[in-house]
Every structure is written in structure tokens, then in C-alpha cells.
C-alpha positions, 0 to 999 in steps of 0.5 A: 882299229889299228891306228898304222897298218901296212898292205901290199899287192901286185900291180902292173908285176911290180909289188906295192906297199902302203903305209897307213895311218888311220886317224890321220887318213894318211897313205904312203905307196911305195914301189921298192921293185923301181926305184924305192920310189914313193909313187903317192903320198896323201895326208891332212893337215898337221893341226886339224882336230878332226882331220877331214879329207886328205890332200894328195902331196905328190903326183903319182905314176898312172902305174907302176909299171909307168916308172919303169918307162921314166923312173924320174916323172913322177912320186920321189925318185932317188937321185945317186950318186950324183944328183942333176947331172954330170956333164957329158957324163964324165967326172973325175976324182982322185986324179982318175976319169970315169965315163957314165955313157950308158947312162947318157943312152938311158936317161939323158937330158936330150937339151944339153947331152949330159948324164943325169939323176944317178943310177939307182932310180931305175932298179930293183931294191929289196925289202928287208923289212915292213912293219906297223905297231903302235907308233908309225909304219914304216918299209925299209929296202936296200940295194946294193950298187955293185950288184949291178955291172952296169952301175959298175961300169960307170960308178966303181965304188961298192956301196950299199944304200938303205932308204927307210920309209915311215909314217908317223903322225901324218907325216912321211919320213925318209931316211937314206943311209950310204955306205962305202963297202970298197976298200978306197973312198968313195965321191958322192952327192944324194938328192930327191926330185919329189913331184908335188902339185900346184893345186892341192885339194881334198879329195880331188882328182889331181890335175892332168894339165894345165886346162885341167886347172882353174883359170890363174891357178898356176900363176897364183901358186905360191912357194918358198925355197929356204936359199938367198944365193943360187949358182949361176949356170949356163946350159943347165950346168953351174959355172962355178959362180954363186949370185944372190937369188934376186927379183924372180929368184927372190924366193927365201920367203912366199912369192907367186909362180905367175908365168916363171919358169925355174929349173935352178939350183939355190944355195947358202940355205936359211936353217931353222935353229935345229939346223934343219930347213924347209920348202914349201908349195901353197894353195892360195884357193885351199889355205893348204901347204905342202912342205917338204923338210931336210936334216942338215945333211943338205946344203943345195936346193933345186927348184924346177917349175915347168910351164906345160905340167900343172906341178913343181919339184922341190929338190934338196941336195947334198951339192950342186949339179956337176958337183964331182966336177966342180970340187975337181977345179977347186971349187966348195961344192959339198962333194962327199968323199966316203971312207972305207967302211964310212955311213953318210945318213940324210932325212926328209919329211914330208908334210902339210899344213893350212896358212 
């Protein structure tokens, strides 16, 4: 048998592709027609000898056609340009105001009123290529912004994003290229909101609710976020102001969840010696631990936790929510400004182990 293979089906009218890797018993799906999203990843442990059965990594949609209803619930949506939100939806740069109103009709977030998660979550991308060989299996799809009159409307700066998936070793890359077609620069921010469980368990159902778990179970979930300050925010928008992540937000090493709520943005993130870093979720109940790795293109984390589902998000960003505002007052917000005919490339792994 062929250790990586690809497959691909139509489901709920959308075309799905899986990308497998037999010996691990690892699987990727992933929906380029909403979002290039990878709706469900599942896969064994990094150092089993013989892997047994895999753990579901991310909370998949109950269809594809789910992520069409809300592109940002569910698998790994791609956030662009601009991750979290942008306050009122209006943003500034080079000395010129643009409105994403239609956005905020979209996909807002009903709380505050501000545009949020970016625009390319919810639309088509397209396959360029899907393969297995001997070495890993992988998808790569493109799309491209100024296709859209919509996306112009509210972001009118020509670019082109290629999201590349690939399964090598049980593991699941994704690497994200953006490049600036226009003929002036180009204000971006790229991040990824990948929905993972709090109970990870081999061949198990993944929980609906909270009464689907254990007893506790959520409170004794355990997670890292490799940051030791975070912004200070006030209606889920930063100030401007960098506080030390302390008590509750004291998250640079293991902490239970007990009964905290986070929807936060960390930073001065804590890199490995490559420069890369790494957040993690663990089971105490399985010893297992779903990490989620970043390349050094990413220098904010985000960490929401909600207390009425039974999952987490951990988010690594290029910069803070409202960054393309806050780099307009001044402040060293990590907002990228794309030359003509420049490339921004970023990756992330995806990941288990036992503890």
C-alpha cells in the first residue's frame, strides 16, 4: 500500500479533498471551495512505535456546507488581511481612509460592531494542485482578492494568496504565501483561528457540549501560549498598551482552564532556538497534547477559550487585532506594508504528542 494518497469527493456541493497518511493513520480535509479551510485533521501521536487510533485535532463542521453559514466556527479558518477585528471596520494607511461596511453586514462581531476575521474565509479558492508521492501529500490552492468586487470595495490592493497543505509524518503543514500584484504597497496582517478540542481522544466522537464531557473535564484541560506580556484591551480592542500576562494570563508554561474565560491577545512571544514557537492543549485524562507550531513570521498569539463550547482556539498572528490602526498612531504593531511585486510567506504545523 501507498504510504500518502489523496482523495476527493463532493459533498453538500462543495469538492472535498483528503490528504492521508497510512502508516500514521493521519487524515487532513480540506474545503478549498470555503475558505481553503482544513475542516478536520486527525492523527497519532509523534513518538508511538505503533501508532494506534488517531485523535481528532480540530472541530470539524457537521458539513461542508456549514462553513458556508459561518466560515469562522469551525476547522482552521484563514484570517486576511487583517486578523480579529478592525475597529468599526475602518482603517487608515498612507494617509488614506477605507471602509469594510460590508464586511461588518457579513461577519461581525454583534458585541462590539467591528469588522472581523478578514475577507477570504468565505470564498472560493482554487486548486492548482494535489498530489501524493513518496514523501507526503499535499493540496495547494490560490485566490486571488482582486477577483472579487467586494473584497475591492473594502481592501483595494491586488494580491494574490496560495495556502499550501501537506502531510508529512503525521503531521500537518500549512504554508501561506501573499503577494502584492498592485502597483503600490500593500497594509497586511495574516493569522489562523484553528478550533481544537479540550478533550482529545482516540476514536472518540468528539463532544457537542459541555454535558457531553466528563464531569471537570474542561476545567482540568491544560494549555501553553508561548507569550509573557499581552495587549491591554478594552471592548475587545487593544488600547495601545503591553501589560505582563500575569495570575490567569500567566500562560507561558501549562496552567489548567478551570472556570476562565479568554478571548485575549498575547505577546513578546517565547521562541524555540530556530526562532520558531509553539502552543499547546492537554489532556490530562489521555496524556495526549495537540500543539500547534509557528515559523517566526508570527509574533502575536491570540487565545480565546469560551465557556459554552467544549473547545479552544489557539491563533498565532502576524500582529494584534486593529493592528493597521494602531501602526497609524504610532504604535509597533508588526503591520506588514507589501511592496509591489514583494512575497510575505508564514507556516504552521499541526501536531500531537503524549506528556
Amino acid at each position: 500500500m501507498t504510504r500518502y494518497q489523496v482523495a476527493d469527493a463532493v459533498v453538500s456541493g462543495a469538492s472535498v479533498f483528503w490528504l492521508r497518511d497510512t502508516v500514521r493513520q493521519a487524515e487532513a480535509c480540506i474545503v478549498p471551495e470555503y475558505g481553503a479551510n482544513a475542516t478536520a485533521f486527525r492523527t497519532t501521536p509523534d513518538d508511538d512505535p505503533a501508532p494506534g487510533e488517531p485523535v481528532d485535532l480540530l472541530v470539524p463542521p457537521e458539513n461542508p456546507a456549514q462553513l458556508r453559514d459561518n466560515p469562522f466556527a469551525s476547522g482552521n479558518p484563514i484570517l486576511f488581511p487583517f486578523p480579529n477585528r478592525v475597529r468599526q471596520g475602518i482603517y487608515t494607511f498612507e494617509g488614506r481612509t477605507y471602509r469594510m461596511d460590508r464586511l461588518m453586514a457579513l461577519g461581525r462581531d454583534p458585541a462590539a460592531g467591528h469588522a472581523i476575521h478578514g475577507l477570504v474565509a468565505d470564498k472560493p479558492w482554487s486548486v492548482e494542485a494535489v498530489q501524493a508521492d513518496a514523501d507526503r501529500a499535499f493540496l495547494r490552492c490560490t485566490l486571488t482578492l482582486d477577483a472579487y468586487p467586494d473584497i475591492q470595495e473594502q481592501y483595494p490592493f491586488p494580491c494574490r494568496l496560495t495556502a499550501t497543505y501537506t502531510l508529512c509524518d503525521g503531521v500537518l503543514e500549512l504554508q501561506v504565501e501573499a503577494t502584492n500584484t498592485g502597483p503600490t504597497r500593500l497594509p497586511m496582517g495574516f493569522g489562523i483561528h484553528p478550533w481544537f478540542p479540550v478533550a482529545l481522544r482516540p476514536g472518540r466522537r468528539l463532544p457537542d457540549s459541555l454535558t457531553d464531557l466528563a464531569p471537570g473535564q474542561r476545567a482540568r484541560t491544560m494549555v501553553r501560549v508561548p507569550c509573557t506580556a499581552l495587549w491591554e484591551l478594552d471592548q475587545l480592542m487593544p488600547t495601545g498598551r503591553v501589560l505582563p500576562a500575569e495570575g490567569p494570563f500567566a500562560l507561558n508554561d501549562f496552567r489548567t482552564l478551570e472556570d476562565h474565560f479568554y478571548d485575549h491577545v498575547f505577546t513578546e512571544v517565547q521562541r524555540n532556538s530556530d526562532g520558531w514557537s509553539e502552543a499547546s492543549v492537554r489532556d490530562p485524562q489521555t496524556g495526549m497534547e495537540a500543539y500547534l507550531s509557528a515559523d517566526p513570521a508570527f509574533r502575536e498569539w491570540v487565545f480565546y477559550a469560551p465557556l459554552d463550547r467544549p473547545v479552544v482556539a489557539l491563533e498565532p498572528y502576524t500582529c494584534p487585532t486593529d493592528a493597521v490602526n494602531l501602526q497609524a498612531r504610532g504604535i509597533d504593531a508588526g503591520l506588514i506594508a507589501l511592496s509591489p511585486g514583494g512575497t510575505w510567506r508564514g507556516t504552521v504545523r499541526f501536531g500531537l504528542r503524549r506528556f
